[in-house]
DOLUM-743924 format. One record per atom (N, C-alpha, C, CB): residue in one letter; x negated, y, z. Coordinates in steps of 0.1 Angstrom, whole numbers, plus 5000, padded with zeros to 4 digits. Glycine has a CB too. Example, Ala and Ser with C-alpha at 12.3 -4.5 7.8 and 13.67 -1.06 7.14 Angstrom:
<nodes>
A486849435078A487749555078A486849675078A488749555090S487249785071S486349895071S487150005079S485949945057
</nodes>
This chain:
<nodes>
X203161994876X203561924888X204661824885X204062024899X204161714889X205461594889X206161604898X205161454890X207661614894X208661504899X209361454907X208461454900X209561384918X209961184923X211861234908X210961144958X211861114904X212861074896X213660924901X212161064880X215360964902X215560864907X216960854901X215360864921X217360734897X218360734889X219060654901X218160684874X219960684909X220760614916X222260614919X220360634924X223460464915X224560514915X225360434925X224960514903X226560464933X227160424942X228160384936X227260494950X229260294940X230760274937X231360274950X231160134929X232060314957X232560364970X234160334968X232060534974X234860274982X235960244980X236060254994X236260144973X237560324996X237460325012X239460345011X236160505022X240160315021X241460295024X241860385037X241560125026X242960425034X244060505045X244260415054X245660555040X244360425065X244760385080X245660295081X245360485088X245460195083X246160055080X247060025068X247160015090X246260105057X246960085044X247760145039X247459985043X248460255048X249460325044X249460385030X249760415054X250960405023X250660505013X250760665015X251460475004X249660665024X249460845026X249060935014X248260885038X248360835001X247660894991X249060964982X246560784983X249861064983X251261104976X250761194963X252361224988X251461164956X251361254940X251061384947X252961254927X251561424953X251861604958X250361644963X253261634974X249361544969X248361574974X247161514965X248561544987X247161414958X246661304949X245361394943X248061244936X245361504938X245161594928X243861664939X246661694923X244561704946X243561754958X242661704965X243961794967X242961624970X242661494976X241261454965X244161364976X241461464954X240361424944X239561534939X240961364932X239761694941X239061824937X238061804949X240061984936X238761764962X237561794974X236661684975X238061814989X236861564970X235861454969X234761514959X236461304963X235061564941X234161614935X233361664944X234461694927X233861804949X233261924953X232161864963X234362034960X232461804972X231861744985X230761694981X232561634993X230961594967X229861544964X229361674957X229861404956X229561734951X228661844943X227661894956X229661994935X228361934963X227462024976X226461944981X228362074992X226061814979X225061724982X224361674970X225661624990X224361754962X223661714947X224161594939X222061664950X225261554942X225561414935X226561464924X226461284947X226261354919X227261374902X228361294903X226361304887X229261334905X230661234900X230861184884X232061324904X231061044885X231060994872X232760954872X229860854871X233160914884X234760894884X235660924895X235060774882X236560954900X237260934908X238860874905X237061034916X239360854913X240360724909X240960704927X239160534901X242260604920X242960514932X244360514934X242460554944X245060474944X246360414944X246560514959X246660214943X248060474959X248360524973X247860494981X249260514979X246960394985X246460325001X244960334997X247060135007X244060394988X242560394988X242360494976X241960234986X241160494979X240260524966X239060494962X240060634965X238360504948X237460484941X236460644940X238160434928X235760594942X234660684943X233260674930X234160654958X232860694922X231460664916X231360754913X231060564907X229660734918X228760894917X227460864921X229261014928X226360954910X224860964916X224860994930X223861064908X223960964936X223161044944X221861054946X223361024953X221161154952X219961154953X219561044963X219461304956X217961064964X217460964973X217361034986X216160904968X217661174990X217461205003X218661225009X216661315004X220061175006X221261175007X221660985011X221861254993X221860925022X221960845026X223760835020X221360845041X224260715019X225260645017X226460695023X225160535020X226160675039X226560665050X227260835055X225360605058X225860915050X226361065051X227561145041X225061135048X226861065027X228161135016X229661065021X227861064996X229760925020X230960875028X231861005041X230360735037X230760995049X231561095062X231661205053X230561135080X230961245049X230761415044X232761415038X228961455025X232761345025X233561325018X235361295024X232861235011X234961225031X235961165039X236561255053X235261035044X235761355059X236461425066X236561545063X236261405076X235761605049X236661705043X237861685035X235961765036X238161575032X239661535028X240661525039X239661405022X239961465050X240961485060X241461565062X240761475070X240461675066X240161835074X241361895060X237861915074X240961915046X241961965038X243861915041X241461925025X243561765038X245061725039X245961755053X245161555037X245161775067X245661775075X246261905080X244961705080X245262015076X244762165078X245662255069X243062195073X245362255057X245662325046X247362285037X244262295037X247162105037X248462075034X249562055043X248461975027X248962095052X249962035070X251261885064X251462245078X250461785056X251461695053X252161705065X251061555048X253261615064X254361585071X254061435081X255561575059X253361365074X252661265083X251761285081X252761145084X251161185099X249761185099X248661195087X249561075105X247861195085X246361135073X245261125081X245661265059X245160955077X243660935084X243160825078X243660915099X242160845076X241260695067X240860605074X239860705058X240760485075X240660325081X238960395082X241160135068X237960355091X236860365089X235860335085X236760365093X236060225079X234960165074X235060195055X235059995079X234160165050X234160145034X233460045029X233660255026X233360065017X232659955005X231760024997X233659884995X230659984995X229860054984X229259944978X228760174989X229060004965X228859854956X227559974946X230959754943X226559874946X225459944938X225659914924X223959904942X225160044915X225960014903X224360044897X227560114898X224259954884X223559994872X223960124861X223659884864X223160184856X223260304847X224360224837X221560364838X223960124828X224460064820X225960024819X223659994821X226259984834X227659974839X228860084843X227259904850X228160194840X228360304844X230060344837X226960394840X230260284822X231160314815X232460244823X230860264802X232060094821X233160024826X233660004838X233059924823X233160044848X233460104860X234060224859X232460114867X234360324855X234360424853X235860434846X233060464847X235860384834X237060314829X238160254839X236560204821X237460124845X238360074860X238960214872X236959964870X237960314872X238760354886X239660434875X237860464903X239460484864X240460614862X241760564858X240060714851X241660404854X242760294852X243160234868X242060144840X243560284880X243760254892X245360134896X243860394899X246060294889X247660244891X247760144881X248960364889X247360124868X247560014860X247459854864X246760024849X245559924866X245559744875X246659744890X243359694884X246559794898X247059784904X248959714897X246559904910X249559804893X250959744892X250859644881X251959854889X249759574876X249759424867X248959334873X249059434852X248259384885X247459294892X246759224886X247959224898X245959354877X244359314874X243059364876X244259314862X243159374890X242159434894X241259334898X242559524903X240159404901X238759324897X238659334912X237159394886X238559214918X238159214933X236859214940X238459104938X236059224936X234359274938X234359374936X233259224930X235359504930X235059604932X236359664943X234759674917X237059574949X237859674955X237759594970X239459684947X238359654982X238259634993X239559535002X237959764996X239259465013X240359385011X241559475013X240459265021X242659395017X244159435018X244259485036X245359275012X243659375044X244159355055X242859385064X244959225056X242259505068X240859545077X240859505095X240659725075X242259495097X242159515109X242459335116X243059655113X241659325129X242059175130X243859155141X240459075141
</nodes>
């Protein structure tokens, strides 16, 4: 019996609530075990995760019966639900709504990959690649 084979990869980037730096070293760590996990529970492979205080990097397979749209929410309000629940931070946590997803090649897979786990670097030399990151300012 065959099969369907689908080699499919996402780059996902999504930002804290008007930018804030809610993403704190103290939670940073966690914040990034429940993105894995989330995607694991939906068959996806994490290839990287990454990011600065006001966003994150996301790349990861997914299958073809797992819509974009669903891993995003999935991902995004079990981080909430953790940071808000479990870490009872001290301020609010909440992510801006919208995201970015950038379709990636197998091939490209390294150097992306490379980029998010290098976040804070580009970030504090301001060499970050702007096609893969999301603007500054979302709201009008």
């Amino acid at each position: 019996m065959r099969r369907n084979f689908t080699q499919l990869y996402v780059h996902l980037v999504w930002a804290t609530w008007d930018r804030l730096p809610l993403i704190t070293p103290t939670i940073c760590s966690q914040i990034y075990s429940v993105m894995t996990y989330e995607c694991q529970q939906l068959k996806c492979t994490v290839v990287a995760v990454g990011g600065v205080e006001d966003h994150v990097h996301l790349l990861t397979s997914f299958p073809a019966n797992v819509s974009i749209s669903r891993l995003v929410k999935q991902v995004k309000g079990s981080v909430s639900h953790c940071v808000t629940r479990q870490h009872q931070a001290p301020k609010f946590f909440k992510w801006q709504g919208s995201y970015a997803a950038f379709t990636v090649n197998h091939r490209d897979l390294n150097p992306i990959a490379v980029y998010i786990h290098n976040q804070r670097e580009h970030h504090q030399h301001q060499t970050t690649i702007s096609n893969w990151e999301i603007p500054i300012k979302e709201h009008p």
